[in-house]
C-alpha positions as CSV (number, residue, x, y, z in Angstrom):
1,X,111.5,97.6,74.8
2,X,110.8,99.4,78.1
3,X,107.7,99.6,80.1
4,X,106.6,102.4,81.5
5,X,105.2,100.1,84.3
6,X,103.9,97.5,85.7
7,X,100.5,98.7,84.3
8,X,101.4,99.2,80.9
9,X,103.1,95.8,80.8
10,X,100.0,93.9,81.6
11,X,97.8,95.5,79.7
12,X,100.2,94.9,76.3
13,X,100.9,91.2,78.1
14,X,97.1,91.0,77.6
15,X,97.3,91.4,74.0
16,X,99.4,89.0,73.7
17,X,97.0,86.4,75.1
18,X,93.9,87.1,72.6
19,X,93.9,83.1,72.5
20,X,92.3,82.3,75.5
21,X,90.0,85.3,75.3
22,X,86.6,84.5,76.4
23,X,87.5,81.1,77.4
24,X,84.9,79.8,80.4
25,X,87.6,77.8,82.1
26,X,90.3,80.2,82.2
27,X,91.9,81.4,86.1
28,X,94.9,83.9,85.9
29,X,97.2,83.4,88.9
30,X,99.3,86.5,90.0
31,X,102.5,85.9,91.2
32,X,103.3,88.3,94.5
33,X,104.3,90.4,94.9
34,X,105.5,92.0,91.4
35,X,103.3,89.9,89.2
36,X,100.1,91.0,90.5
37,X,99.8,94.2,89.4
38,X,100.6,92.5,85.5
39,X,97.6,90.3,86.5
40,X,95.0,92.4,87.6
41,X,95.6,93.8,84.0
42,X,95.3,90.3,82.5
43,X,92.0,89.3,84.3
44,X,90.6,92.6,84.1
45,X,90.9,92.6,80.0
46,X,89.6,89.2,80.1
47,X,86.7,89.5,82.8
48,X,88.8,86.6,84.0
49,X,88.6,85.0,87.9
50,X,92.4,85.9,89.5
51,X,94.0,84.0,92.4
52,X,97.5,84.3,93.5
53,X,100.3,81.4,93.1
54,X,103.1,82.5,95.9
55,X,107.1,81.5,95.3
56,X,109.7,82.7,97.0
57,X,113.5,82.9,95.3
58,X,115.9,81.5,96.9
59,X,119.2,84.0,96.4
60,X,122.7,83.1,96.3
61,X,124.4,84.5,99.7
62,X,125.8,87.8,98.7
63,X,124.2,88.0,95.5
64,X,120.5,87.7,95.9
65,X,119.2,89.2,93.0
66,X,121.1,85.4,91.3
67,X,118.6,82.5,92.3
68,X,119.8,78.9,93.2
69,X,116.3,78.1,93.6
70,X,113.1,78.4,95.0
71,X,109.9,77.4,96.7
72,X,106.5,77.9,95.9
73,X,103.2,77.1,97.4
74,X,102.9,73.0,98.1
75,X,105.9,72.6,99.7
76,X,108.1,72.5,96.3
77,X,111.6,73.1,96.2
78,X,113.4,73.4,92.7
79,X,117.6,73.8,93.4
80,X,119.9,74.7,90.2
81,X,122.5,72.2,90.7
82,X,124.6,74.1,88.7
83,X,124.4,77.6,90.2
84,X,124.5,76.0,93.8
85,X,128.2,73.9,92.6
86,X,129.3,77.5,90.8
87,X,128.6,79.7,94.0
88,X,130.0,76.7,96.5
89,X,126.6,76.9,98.3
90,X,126.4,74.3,101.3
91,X,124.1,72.2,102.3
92,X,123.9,73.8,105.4
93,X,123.3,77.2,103.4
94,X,120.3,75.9,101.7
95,X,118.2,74.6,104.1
96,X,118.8,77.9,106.0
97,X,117.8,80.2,103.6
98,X,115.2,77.8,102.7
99,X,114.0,78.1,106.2
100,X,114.0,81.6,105.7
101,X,111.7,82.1,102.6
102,X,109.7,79.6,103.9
103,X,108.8,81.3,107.0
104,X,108.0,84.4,104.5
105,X,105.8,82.5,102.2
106,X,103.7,81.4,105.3
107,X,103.4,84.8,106.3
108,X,102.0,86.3,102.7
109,X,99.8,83.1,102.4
110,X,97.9,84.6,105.7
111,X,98.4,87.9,104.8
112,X,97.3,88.1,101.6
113,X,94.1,85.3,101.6
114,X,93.3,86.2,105.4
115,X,92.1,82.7,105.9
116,X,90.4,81.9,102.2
117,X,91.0,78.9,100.4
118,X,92.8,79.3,97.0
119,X,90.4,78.9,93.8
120,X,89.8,75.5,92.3
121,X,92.9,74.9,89.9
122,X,92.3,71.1,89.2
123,X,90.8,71.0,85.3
124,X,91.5,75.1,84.5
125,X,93.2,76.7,82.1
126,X,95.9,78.4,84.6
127,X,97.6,81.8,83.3
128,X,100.8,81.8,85.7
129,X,101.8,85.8,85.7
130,X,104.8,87.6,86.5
131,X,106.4,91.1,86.1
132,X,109.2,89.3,84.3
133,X,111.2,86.1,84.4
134,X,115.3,86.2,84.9
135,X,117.1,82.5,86.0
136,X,113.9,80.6,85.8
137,X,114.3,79.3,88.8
138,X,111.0,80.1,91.1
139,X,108.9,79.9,87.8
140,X,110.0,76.0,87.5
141,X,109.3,76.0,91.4
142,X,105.6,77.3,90.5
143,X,105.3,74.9,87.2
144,X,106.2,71.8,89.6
145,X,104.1,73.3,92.4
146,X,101.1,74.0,90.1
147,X,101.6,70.8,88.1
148,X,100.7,68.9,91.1
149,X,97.2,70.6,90.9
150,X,96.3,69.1,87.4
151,X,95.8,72.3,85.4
152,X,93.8,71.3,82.4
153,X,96.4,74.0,80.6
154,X,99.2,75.6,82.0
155,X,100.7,79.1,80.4
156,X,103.4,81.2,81.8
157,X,103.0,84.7,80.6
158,X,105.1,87.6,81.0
159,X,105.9,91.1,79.8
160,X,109.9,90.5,79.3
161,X,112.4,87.2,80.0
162,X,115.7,86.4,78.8
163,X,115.4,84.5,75.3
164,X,117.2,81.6,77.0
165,X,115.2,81.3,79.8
166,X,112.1,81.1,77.6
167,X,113.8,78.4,75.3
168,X,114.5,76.4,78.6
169,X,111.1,76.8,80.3
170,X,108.6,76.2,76.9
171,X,109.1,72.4,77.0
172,X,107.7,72.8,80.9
173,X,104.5,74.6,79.9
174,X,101.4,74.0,77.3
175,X,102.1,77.1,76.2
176,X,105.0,80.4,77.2
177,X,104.0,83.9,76.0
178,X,106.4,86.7,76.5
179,X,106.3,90.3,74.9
180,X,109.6,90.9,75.0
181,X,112.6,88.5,75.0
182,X,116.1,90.6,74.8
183,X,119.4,88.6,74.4
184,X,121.1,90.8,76.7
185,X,119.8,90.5,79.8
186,X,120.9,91.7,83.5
187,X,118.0,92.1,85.8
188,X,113.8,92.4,85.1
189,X,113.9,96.3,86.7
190,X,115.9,97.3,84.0
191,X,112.9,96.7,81.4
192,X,110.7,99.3,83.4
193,X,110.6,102.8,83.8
194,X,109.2,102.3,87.0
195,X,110.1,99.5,88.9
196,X,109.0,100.2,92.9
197,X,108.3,97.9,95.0
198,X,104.8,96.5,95.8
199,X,103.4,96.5,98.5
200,X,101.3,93.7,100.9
201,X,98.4,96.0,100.9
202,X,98.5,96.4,97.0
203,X,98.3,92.8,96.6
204,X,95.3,92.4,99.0
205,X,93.7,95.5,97.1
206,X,93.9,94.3,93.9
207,X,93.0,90.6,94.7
208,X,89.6,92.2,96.7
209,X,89.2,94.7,93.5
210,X,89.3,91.4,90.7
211,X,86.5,89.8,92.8
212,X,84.3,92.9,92.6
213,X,85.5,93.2,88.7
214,X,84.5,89.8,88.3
215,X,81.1,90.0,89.9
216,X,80.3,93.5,87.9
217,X,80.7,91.8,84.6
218,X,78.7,88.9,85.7
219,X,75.8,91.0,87.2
């Protein structure tokens, strides 16, 4: 299965998630920048309130696009043991790119909320969206992070993971909906047609444009 975009994969994504359709306690967290975009789809279908949950991969020197971690929103910092002992990562490596993505994750908290507190979480059933799911590692980063927040619920939904990765992360989770779960997997891009970048101001746009969704189908 290939998605045209990021678009198209939230709005089939959505589908999936008929469950929690018209539910009054449901809050759909994006995760930035990619899994926005899939979100806005998400809350839009379900005239749904969306937030944003921010983690930040931590890549293995030389070969980023493989995480030996991450850290998410909360101060939480989930290491793969076994991918840091494979790659001979130091512990002086670590807590340098840790540094690093920290420093980044600061910066899209203030870009992206200019100042706003994030919405309530505690006693919600929390949607936690992404454009796609490859190691697992910075979606058990956000599942620690968010657990921490006491979620009524927690689902992880997604438009495509590794079969693997979904075996491992279901026990984590209430509940794990995925559209498309290939055995041979390489990286998420390679699932869409169009994979570009998003941008900062796409974020703040669509975050700004769920609020005003959110208050038209109120009004």
């Amino acid at each position: 299965m290939i998605f045209s975009n990021r678009t198209e994969a939230g709005r089939l994504l959505a589908k999936r998630l008929r469950a929690y359709e018209n539910q009054r306690d449901v809050l759909i967290l994006g995760i930035p920048r990619g899994g926005v975009p899939v979100a806005f789809e998400v809350a839009a279908e379900f005239h749904a309130p969306m937030d944003i949950f921010i983690v930040r991969k931590l890549g293995v020197p030389g070969s980023e696009e493989l995480a030996f971690g991450a850290i998410a929103s909360g101060r939480i910092r989930f290491l793969d043991r076994e991918i840091v002992a494979a790659a001979e990562i130091s512990e002086s490596e670590i807590e340098r790119i840790t540094a690093r993505e920290t420093r980044e994750l600061e910066r899209r908290q203030r870009t992206y909320r200019g100042g706003l507190d994030p919405l309530e979480v505690k006693g919600q059933t929390v949607i936690l969206v992404d454009d796609g799911i490859a190691t697992g590692s910075s979606m058990q980063a956000a599942i620690t992070a968010l657990r921490q927040l006491k979620p009524s619920r927690l689902v992880v939904a997604v438009p495509v993971a590794p079969a693997s990765t979904c075996r491992r992360l279901r026990p984590e989770v209430d509940d794990l909906i995925c559209v498309h779960r290939p055995a041979s997997f390489y990286a998420i891009g390679e699932f869409y047609e169009n994979f570009s970048p998003v941008s900062d101001q796409t974020v703040t746009d669509l975050l700004r444009e769920g609020t005003q969704v959110l208050a038209r189908a109120a009004s």
